[in-house]
N, C-alpha and C positions, 0 to 999 in steps of 0.2 A: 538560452537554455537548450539543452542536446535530450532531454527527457521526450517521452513521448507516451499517450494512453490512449488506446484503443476498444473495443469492445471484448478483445479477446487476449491484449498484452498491454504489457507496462514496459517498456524501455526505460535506464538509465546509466549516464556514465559511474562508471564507480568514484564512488567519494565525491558525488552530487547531491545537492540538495532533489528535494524532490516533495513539494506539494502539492498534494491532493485535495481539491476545493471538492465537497459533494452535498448534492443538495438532495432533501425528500419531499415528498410532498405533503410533509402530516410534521407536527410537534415532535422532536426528537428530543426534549426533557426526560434528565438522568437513563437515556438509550446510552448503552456504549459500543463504539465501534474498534472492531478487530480485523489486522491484517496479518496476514500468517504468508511465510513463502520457506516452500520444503524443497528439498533436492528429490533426485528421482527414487532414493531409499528411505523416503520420508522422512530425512534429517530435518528438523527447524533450522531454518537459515539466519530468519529477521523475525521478528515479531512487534509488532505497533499498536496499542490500544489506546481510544481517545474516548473522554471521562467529560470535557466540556466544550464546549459548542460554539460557537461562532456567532448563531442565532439560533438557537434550538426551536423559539416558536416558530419561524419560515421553516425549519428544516436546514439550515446551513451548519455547515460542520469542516474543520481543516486535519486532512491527515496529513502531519508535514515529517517528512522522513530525512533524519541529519546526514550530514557528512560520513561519519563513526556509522550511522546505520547502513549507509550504503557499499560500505569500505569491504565491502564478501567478495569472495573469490568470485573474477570473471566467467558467467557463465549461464544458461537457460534453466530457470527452475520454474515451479507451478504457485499459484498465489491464488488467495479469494480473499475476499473481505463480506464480514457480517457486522449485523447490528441485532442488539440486543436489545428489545427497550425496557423500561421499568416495570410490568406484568410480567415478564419473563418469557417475550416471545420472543424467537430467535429467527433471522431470516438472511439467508446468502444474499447477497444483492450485485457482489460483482465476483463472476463475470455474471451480465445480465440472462444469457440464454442456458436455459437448465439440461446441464446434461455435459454441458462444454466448459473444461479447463480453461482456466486461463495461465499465461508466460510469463513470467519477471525476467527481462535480459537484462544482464548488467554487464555492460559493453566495456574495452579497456580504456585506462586513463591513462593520459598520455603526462600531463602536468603535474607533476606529484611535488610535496614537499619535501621527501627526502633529495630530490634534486639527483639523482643517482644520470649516470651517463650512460 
């Protein structure tokens, strides 16, 4: 896998899969999680919401991003992801440090199935 996640970017090849294992430290029971990644005139690019859990009472959860999801034009956009939980409290969690953006790159694909030359 050519993906990669750090504290302040997400790398992927276009038309890569791309899972996101994440874990909390509390019961994430009916929380839902959102990932949003806008261009720099804050067009929606992707958007990804997850509804069931992995193991919600540990806090385990899979944001798993398709093929079709990742298939956007080559190029650096901005991303966060929140969680919502069932009281209605809402909290950005990545990127972790408040104040700082974080990158979705999505790098070029070289393997495609059109097969073009």
């Amino acid at each position: 896998m050519t993906s990669r996640i750090t504290s302040t970017s997400i790398t992927v090849t276009q038309g890569d899969s791309l899972p996101i294992l994440l874990t909390f430290n509390q019961d994430i029971t009916g929380a839902v999680i959102t990932m949003q990644v806008r261009n720099d005139d804050d067009k929606l690019i992707l958007s990804k919401t997850v509804t069931e859990h992995l193991n919600p009472l540990k806090g385990e959860t899979l944001l798993n991003l398709t093929p079709k999801e990742t298939s956007v034009p080559v190029g650096i956009y901005r991303t966060d992801m929140e969680i919502t939980f069932s009281d209605g409290a809402k909290y950005t969690f990545y990127p972790p440090q408040i104040g700082k953006t974080a990158c979705f790159h999505v790098t070029t694909q070289i393997t495609r199935e059109d097969g073009l030359i």
